[in-house]
Residue frames relative to the residue before (quaternion, step in Angstrom):
aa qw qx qy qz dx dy dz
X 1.0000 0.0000 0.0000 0.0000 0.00 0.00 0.00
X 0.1173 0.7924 -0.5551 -0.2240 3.51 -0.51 0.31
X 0.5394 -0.5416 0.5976 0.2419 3.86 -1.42 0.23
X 0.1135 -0.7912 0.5952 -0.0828 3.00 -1.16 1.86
X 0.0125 0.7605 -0.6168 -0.2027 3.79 -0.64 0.33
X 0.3472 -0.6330 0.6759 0.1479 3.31 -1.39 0.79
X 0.0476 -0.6022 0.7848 0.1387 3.46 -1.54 0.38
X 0.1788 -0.8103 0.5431 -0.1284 3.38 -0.72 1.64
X 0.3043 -0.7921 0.5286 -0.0232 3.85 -0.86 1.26
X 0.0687 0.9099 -0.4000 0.0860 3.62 0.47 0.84
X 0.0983 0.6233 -0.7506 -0.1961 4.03 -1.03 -0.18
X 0.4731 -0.6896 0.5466 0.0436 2.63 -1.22 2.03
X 0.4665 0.7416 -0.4588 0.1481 4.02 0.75 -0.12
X 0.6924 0.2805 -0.1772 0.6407 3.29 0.42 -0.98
X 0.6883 0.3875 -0.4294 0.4377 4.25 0.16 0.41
X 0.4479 -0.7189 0.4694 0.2493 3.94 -1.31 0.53
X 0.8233 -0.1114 0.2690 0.4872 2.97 0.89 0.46
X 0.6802 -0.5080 0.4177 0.3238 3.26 -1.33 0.83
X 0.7025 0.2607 -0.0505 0.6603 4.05 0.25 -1.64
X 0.7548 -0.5172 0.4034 -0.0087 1.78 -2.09 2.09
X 0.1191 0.7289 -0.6731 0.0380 3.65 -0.29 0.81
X 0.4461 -0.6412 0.5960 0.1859 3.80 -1.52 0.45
X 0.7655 0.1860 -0.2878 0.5446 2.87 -0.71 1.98
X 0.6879 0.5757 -0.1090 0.4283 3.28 1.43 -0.33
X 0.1775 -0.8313 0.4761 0.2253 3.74 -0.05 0.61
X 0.0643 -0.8261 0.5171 -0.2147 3.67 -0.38 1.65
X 0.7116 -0.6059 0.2437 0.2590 3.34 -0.72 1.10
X 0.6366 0.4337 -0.1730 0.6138 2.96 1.55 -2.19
X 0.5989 0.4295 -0.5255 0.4251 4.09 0.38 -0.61
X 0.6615 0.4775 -0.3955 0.4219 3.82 0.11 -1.95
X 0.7185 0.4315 -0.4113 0.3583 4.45 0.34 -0.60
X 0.6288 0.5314 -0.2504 0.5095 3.58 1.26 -1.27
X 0.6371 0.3888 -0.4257 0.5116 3.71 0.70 0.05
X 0.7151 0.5968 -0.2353 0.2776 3.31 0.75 -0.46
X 0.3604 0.7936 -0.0599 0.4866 2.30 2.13 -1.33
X 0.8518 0.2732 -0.0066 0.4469 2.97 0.14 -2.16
X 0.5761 0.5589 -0.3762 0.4628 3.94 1.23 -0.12
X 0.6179 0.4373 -0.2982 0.5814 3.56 1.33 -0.70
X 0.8424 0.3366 -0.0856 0.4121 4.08 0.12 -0.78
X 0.2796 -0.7891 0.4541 0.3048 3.27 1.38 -0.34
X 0.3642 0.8320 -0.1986 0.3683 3.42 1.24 0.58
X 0.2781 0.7491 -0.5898 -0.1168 3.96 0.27 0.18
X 0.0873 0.6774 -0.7294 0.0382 2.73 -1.74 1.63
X 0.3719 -0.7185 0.5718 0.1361 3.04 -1.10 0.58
X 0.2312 -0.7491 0.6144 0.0888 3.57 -0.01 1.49
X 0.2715 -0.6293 0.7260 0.0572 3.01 -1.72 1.60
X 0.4378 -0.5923 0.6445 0.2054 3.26 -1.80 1.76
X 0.6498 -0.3751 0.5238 0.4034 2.84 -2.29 -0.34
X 0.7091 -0.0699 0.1766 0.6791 3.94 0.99 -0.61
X 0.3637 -0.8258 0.3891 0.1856 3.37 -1.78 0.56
X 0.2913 -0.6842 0.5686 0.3516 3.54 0.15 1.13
X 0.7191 -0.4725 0.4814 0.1672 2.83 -2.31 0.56
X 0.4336 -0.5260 0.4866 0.5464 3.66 -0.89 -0.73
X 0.8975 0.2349 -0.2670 0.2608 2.88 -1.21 1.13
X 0.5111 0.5235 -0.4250 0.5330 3.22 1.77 0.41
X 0.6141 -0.5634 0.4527 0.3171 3.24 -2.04 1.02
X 0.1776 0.6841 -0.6711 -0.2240 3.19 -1.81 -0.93
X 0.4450 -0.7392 0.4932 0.1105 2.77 -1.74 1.11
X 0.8195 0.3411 0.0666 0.4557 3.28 1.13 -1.01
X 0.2934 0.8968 -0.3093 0.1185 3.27 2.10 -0.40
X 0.1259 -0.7831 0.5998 0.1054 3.95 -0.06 0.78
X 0.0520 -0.6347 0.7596 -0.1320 3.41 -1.86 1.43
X 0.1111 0.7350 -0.6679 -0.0364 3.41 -1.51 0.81
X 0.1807 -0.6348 0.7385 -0.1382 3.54 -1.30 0.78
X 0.4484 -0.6803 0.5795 0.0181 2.55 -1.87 1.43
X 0.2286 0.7298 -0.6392 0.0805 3.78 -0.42 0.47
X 0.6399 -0.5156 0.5603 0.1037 2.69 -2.10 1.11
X 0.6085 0.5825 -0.3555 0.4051 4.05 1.45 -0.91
X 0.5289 -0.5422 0.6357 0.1487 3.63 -1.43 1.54
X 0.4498 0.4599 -0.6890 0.3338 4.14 0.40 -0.44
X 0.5545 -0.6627 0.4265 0.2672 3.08 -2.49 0.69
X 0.5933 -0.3582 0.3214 0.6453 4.07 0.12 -0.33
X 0.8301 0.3264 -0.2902 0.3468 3.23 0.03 -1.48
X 0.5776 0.4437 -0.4046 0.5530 3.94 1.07 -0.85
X 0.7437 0.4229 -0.3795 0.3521 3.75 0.56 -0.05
X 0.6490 0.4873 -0.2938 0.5049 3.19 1.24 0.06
X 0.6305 0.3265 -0.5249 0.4695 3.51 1.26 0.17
X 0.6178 0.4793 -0.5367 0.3170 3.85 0.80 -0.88
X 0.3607 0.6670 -0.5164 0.3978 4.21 1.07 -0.24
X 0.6241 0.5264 -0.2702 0.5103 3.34 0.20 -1.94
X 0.9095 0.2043 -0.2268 0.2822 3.70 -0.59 -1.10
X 0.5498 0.5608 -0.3555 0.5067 3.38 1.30 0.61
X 0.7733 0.4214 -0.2525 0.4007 3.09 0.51 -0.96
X 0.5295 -0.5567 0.4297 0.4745 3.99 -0.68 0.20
X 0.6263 -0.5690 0.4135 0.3362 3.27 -1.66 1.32
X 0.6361 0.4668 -0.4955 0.3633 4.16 0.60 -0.01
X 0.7469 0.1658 -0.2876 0.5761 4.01 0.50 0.35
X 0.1338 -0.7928 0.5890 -0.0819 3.03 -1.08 1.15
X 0.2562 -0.7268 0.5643 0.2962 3.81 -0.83 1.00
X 0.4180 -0.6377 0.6121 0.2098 3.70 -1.03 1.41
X 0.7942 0.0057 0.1773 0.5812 3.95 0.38 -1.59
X 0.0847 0.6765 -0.7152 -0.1539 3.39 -1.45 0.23
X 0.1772 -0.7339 0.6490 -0.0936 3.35 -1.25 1.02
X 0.4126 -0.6895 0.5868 0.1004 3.64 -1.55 1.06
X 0.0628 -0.8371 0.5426 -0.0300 3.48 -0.28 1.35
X 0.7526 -0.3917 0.3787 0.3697 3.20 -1.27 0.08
X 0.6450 -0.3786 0.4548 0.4835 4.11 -1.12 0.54
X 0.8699 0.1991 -0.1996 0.4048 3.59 -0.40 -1.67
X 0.6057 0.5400 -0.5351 0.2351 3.99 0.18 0.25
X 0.2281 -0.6563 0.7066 -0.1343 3.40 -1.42 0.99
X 0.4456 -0.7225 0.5219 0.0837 2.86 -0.94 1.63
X 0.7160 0.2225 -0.4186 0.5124 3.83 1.04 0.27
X 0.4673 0.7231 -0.3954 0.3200 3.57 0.96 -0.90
X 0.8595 0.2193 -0.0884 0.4532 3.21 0.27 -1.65
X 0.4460 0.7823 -0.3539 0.2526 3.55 1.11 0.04
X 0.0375 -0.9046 0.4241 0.0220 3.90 0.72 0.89
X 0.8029 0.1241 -0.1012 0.5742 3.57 1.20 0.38
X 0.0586 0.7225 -0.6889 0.0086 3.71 -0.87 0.40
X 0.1912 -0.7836 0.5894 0.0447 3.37 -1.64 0.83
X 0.0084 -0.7491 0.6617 0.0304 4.28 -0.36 0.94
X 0.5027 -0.6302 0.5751 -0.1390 2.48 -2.18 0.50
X 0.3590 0.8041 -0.4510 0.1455 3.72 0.35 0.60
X 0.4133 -0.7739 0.4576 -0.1445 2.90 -1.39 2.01
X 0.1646 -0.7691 0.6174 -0.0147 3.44 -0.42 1.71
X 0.0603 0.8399 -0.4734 -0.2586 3.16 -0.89 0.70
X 0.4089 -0.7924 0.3897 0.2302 3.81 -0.51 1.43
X 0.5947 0.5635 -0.4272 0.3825 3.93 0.78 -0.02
X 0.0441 -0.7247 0.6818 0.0893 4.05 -1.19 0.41
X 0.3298 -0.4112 -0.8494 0.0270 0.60 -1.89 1.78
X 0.2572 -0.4502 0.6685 0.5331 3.72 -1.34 -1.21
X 0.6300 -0.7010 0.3316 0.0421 2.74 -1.56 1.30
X 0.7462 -0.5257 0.1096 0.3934 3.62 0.00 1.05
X 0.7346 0.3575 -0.1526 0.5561 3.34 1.03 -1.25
X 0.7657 0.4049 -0.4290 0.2561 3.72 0.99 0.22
X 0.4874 0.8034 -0.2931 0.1766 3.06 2.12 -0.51
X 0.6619 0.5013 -0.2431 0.5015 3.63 1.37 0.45
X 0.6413 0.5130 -0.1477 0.5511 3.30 2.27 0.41
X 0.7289 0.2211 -0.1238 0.6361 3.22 1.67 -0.39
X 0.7219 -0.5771 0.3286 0.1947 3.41 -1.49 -0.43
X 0.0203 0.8341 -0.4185 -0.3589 3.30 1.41 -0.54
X 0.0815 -0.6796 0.7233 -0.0917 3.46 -1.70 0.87
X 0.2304 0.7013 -0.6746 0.0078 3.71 0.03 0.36
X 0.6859 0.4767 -0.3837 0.3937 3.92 0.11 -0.32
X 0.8726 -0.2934 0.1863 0.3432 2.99 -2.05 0.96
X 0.1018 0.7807 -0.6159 0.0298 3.77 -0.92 0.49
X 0.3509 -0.5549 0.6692 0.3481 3.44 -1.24 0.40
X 0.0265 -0.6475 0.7232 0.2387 3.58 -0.91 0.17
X 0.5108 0.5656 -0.5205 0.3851 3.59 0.18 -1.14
X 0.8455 0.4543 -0.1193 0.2541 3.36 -0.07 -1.64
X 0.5704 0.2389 -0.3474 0.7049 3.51 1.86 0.14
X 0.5882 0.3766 -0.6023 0.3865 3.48 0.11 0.90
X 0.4743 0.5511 -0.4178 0.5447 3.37 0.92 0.14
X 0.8448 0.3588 -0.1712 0.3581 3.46 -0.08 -1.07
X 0.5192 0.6642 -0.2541 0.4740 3.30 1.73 0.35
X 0.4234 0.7352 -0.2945 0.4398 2.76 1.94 -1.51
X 0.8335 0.4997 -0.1826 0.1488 3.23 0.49 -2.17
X 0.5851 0.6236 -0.2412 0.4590 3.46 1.36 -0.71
X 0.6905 0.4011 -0.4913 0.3478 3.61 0.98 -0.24
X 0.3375 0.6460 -0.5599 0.3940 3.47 -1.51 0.23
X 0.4647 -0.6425 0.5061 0.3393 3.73 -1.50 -0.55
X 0.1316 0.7840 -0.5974 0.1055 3.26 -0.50 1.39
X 0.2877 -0.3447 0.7807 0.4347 3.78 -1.90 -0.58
X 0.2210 -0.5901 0.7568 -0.1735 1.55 -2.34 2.11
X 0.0369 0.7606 -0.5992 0.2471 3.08 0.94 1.08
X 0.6265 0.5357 -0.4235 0.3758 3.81 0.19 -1.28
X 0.7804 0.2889 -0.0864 0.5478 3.83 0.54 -1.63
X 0.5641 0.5419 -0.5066 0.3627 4.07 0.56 0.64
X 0.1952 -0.6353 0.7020 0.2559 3.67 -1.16 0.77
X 0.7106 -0.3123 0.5431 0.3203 2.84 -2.11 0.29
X 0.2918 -0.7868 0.5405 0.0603 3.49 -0.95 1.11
X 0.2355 -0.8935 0.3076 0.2270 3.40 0.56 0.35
X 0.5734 0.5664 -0.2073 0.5545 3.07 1.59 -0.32
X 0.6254 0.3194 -0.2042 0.6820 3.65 0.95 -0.52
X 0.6256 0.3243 -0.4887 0.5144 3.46 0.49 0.43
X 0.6182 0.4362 -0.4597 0.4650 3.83 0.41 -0.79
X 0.5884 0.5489 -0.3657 0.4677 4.05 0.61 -1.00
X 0.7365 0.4686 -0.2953 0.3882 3.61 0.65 -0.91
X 0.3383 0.8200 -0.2209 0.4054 3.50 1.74 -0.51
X 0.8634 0.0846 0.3942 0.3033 1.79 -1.15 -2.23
X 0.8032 0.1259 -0.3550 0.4616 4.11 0.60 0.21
X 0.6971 -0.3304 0.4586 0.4412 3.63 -1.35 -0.44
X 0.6203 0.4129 -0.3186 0.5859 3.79 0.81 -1.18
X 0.1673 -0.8190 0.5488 -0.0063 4.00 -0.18 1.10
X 0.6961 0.3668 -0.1777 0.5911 3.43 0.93 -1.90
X 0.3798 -0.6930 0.5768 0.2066 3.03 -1.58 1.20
X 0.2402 -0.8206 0.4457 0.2651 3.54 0.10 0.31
X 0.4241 0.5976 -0.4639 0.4978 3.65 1.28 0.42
X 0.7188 0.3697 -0.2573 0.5296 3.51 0.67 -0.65
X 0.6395 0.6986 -0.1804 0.2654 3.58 0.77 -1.48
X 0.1196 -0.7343 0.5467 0.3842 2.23 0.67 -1.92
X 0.3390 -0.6952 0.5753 0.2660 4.38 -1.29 0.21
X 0.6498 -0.4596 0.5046 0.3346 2.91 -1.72 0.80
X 0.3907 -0.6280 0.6561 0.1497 3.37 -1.22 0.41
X 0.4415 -0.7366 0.3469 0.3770 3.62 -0.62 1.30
X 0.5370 0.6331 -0.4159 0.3712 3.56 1.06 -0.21
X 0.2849 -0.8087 0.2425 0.4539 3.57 1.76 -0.44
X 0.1229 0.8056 -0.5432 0.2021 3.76 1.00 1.25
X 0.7073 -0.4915 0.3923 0.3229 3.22 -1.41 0.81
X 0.5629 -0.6839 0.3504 0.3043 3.87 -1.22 0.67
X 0.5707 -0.6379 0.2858 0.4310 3.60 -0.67 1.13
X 0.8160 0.3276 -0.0542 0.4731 3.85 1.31 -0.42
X 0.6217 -0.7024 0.3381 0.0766 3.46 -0.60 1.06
X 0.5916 -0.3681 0.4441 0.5633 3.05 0.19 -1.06
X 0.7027 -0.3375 0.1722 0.6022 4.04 -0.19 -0.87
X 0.3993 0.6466 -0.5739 0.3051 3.56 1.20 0.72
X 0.0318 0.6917 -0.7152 0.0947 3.53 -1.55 0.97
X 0.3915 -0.6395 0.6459 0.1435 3.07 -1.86 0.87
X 0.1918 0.7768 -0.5580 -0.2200 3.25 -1.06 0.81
X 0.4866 -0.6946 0.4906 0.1999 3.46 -1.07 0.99
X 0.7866 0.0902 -0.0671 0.6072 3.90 0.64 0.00
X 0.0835 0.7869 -0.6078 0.0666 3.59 -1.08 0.90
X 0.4201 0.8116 -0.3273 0.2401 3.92 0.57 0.39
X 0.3762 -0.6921 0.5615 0.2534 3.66 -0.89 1.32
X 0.4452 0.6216 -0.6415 -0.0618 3.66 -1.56 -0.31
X 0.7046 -0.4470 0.5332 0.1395 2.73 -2.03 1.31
X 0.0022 -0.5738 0.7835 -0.2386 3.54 -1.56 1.75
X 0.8396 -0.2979 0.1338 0.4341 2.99 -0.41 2.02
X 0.8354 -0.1894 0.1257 0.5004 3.86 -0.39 -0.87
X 0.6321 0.4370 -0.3214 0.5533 3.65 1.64 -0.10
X 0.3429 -0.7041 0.6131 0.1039 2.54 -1.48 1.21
X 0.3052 -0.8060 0.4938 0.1153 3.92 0.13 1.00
X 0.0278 -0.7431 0.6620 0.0934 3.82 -0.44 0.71
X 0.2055 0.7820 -0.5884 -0.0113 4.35 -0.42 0.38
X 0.2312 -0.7858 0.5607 -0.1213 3.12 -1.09 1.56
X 0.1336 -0.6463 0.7490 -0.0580 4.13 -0.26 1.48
X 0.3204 0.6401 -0.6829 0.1458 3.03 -1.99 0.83
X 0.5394 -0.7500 0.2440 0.2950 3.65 -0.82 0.47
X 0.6422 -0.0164 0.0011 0.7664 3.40 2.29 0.44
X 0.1480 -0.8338 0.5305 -0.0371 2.85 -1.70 1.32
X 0.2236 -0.8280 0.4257 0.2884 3.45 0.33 0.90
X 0.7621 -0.4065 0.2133 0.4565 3.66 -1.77 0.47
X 0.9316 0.0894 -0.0930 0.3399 3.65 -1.20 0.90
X 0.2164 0.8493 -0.3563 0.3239 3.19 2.25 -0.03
X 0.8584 0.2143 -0.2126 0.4148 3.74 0.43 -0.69
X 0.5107 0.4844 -0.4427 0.5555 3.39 1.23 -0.15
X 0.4436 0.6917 -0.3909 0.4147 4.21 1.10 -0.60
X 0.6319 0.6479 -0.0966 0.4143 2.92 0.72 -2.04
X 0.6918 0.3105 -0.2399 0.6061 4.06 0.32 -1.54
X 0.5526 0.4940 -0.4938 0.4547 3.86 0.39 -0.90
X 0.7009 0.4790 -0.2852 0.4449 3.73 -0.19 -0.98
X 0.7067 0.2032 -0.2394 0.6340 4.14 -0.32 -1.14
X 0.3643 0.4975 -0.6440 0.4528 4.23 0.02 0.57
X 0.6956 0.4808 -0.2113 0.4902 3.43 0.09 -1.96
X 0.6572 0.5617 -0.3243 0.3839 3.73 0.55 -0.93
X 0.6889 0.4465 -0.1985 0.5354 3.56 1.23 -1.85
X 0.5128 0.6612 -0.3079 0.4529 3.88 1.21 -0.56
X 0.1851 -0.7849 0.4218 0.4144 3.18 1.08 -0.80
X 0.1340 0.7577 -0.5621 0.3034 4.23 1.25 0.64
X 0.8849 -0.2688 -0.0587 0.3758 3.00 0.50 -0.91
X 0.5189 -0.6462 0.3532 0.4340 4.17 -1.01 0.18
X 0.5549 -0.6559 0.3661 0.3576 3.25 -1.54 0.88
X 0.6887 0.3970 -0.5537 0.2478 3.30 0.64 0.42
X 0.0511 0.7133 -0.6303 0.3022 3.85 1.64 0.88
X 0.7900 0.5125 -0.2488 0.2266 3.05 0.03 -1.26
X 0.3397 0.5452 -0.3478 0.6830 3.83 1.49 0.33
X 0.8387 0.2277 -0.2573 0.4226 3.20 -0.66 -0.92
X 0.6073 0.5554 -0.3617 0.4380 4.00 0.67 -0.52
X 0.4066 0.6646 -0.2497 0.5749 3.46 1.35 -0.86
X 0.8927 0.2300 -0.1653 0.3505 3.60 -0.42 -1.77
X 0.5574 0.6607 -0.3311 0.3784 3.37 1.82 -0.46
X 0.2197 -0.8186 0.5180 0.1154 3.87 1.12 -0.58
X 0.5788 0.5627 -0.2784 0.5204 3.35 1.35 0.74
X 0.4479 -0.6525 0.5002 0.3511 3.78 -0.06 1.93
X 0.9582 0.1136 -0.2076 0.1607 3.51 -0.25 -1.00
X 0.0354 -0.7040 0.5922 -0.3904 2.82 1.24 1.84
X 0.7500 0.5807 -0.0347 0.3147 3.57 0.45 -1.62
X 0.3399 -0.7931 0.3442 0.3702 3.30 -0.17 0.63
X 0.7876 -0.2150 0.1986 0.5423 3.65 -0.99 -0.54
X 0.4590 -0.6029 0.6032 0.2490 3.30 -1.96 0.03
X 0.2957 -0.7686 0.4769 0.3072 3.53 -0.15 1.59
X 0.7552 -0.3449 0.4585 0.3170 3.13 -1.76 -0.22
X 0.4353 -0.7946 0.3128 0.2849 3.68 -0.76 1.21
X 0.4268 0.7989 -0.3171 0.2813 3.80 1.50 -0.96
X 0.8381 0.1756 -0.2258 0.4646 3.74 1.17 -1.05
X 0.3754 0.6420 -0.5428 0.3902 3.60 1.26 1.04
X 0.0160 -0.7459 0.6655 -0.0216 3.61 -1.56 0.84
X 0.2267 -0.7528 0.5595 0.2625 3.39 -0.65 0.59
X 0.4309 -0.8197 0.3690 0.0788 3.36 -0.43 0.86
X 0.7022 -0.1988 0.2209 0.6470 3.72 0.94 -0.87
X 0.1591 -0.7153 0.6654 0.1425 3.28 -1.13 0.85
X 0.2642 -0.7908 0.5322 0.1470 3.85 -0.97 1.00
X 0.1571 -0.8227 0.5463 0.0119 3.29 -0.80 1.16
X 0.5883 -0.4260 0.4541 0.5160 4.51 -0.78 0.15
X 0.2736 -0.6894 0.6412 0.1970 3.19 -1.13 0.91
């Protein structure tokens, strides 16, 4: 068997989301059919994490086991010409047995795009965010500032529904998307509860977009799209960036402002041990 990782380029608009859902057109389903039309094979490639419906990625990592001798690179164009022109394989590469595009994955960086000009222009209005009205910007670059560091993100986590049904209803309780896995050496899990580090938090301004990008070593469900909801309310002037502290220490979703809209979220790069 050998172990492939894709790095995978996607507009998430017209798909539900990363995980396979029935009846649903989904990144991981729309690849595993492919997958399974080229290799006679049904796997179900496992991401680094699952984007929502309707969010982008640039950099999205998947690996899967396959028994097929094709080479990476001939396997990464016959991918390309099968698969619909909205996801594209960037690289495929042969990894070691034990790597896993979420397991080993110790950092991940997104992106989310406002766009401040009116109109926004036809071909982007399914890629960004619209914002034409008044904004503090100053004032949500400040209030970005505040989130980096190690905190609970309880305030900016939805209910996962999936790690709640698991928590239910099987023996396997601990999502390990959130958690994080033992290391085979047994070391503690890369994730706490809703504690997370983030290592970059920071607005600037491209022409009419206003660019929000956020690095950190785990994100919990809806946690960055939380986030833009919230420093909106900040640029609005609802609330001050130093709200943001106290929402933080409160550990209470509806401390937090809304959950922005998914269209101007991208995951950007998933970081992995060098």
């Amino acid at each position: 068997m050998r172990n492939l990782k894709l790095t995978l380029a996607y507009d998430g608009s017209g798909f539900h989301g990363w995980q396979i859902q029935p009846e649903h057109p989904t990144i991981q389903g729309t690849l595993a059919e492919v997958i399974a039309g080229l290799t006679g094979e049904q796997i179900l490639p496992q991401g680094s994490g699952r984007t929502d419906a309707g969010v982008h990625a640039l950099a999205q990592i998947a690996t899967f086991q396959t028994e097929s001798r094709i080479p990476v690179e001939n396997l990464r164009i016959v991918l390309n010409d099968r698969l619909p022109p909205t996801i594209r394989v960037l690289a495929v590469e042969e990894m070691p047995d034990g790597f896993h595009a979420r397991h080993n994955a110790i950092g991940k960086t997104y992106r989310y795009r406002i766009y401040r000009g009116d109109p926004v222009p036809p071909f982007l209005h399914r890629l960004v965010t619209h914002f034409p009205y008044p904004l503090n910007e100053d004032a949500m670059v400040e209030a970005g500032r505040l989130v980096e560091g190690e905190h609970d993100f309880t305030s900016f986590a939805a209910v996962d529904p999936e790690r709640t049904q698991r928590k239910q209803g099987t023996p396997f309780h601990q999502d390990q998307a959130e958690l994080g896995h033992h290391a085979e050496n047994g070391g503690a899990p890369k994730h706490v509860g809703n504690i997370r580090t983030i290592h970059r938090s920071s607005f600037e301004r491209f022409g009419d977009e206003l660019v929000y990008e956020v690095s950190g070593n785990g994100f919990l469900h809806h946690m960055v799209r939380n986030l833009v909801g919230t420093f909106l309310l900040v640029g609005k002037g609802t609330l001050e960036p130093r709200d943001i502290s106290r929402i933080l220490a409160e550990r209470n979703r509806s401390a937090a402002g809304p959950t922005a809209p998914a269209e101007g979220l991208y995951l950007v790069c998933v970081k992995y041990p060098e």
